[in-house]
C-alpha positions in Angstrom: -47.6 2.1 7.2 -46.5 -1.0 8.6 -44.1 -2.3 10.8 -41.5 1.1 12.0 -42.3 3.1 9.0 -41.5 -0.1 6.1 -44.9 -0.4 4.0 -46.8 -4.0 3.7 -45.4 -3.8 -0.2 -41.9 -2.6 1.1 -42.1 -6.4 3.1 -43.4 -8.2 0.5 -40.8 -7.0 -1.8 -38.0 -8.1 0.6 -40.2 -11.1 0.9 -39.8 -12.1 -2.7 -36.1 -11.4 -3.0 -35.4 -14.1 0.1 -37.6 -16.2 -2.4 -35.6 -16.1 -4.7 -32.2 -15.9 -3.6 -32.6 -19.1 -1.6 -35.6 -20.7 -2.5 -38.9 -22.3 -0.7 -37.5 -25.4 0.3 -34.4 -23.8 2.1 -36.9 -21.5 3.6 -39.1 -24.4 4.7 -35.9 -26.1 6.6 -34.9 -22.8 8.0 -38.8 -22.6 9.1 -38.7 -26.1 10.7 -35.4 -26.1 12.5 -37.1 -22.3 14.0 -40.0 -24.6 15.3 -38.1 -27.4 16.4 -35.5 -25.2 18.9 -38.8 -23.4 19.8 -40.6 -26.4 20.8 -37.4 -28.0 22.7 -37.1 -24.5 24.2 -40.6 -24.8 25.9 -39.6 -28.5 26.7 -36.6 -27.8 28.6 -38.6 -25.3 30.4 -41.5 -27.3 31.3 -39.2 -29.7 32.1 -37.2 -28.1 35.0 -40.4 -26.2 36.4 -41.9 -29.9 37.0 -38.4 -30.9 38.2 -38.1 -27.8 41.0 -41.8 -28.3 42.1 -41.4 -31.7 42.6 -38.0 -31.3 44.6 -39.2 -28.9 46.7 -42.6 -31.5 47.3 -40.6 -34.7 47.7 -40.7 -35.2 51.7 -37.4 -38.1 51.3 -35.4 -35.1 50.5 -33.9 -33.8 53.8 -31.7 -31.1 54.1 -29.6 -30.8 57.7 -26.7 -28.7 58.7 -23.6 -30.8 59.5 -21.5 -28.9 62.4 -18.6 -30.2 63.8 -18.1 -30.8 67.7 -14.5 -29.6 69.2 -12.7 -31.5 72.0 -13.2 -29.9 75.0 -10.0 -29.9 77.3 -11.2 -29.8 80.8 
């Protein structure tokens, strides 16, 4: 048995009908586009952790609370 109850021949038969019904070299583009949005994925990601850290690390950034003084009538 393999993978939920479909048999490594049952995959290998489904394997060779995507063969041939659109052929290695769409396969291979469909394979590389996969990688590419996987790889810009874990970019992006990588890419805001380093941006949060370093915001939260950057002592120039100062956060204050802006309240507003009413006229006192005396």
């Amino acid at each position: 048995m393999g993978f939920g109850g479909i048999s490594i021949w049952s995959l290998l038969l489904i394997l060779a009908i995507v063969i041939l019904l659109f052929g290695t070299k769409k396969l291979r583009n469909v394979g590389a586009d996969l990688g590419g949005a996987i790889k810009s994925f874990k970019k992006s990601v990588k890419d805001e952790k380093t941006t949060k850290e370093t915001k939260d690390a950057d002592p120039s950034i100062i956060e204050a609370k802006v309240t507003e003084e009413k006229d006192k009538v005396s």
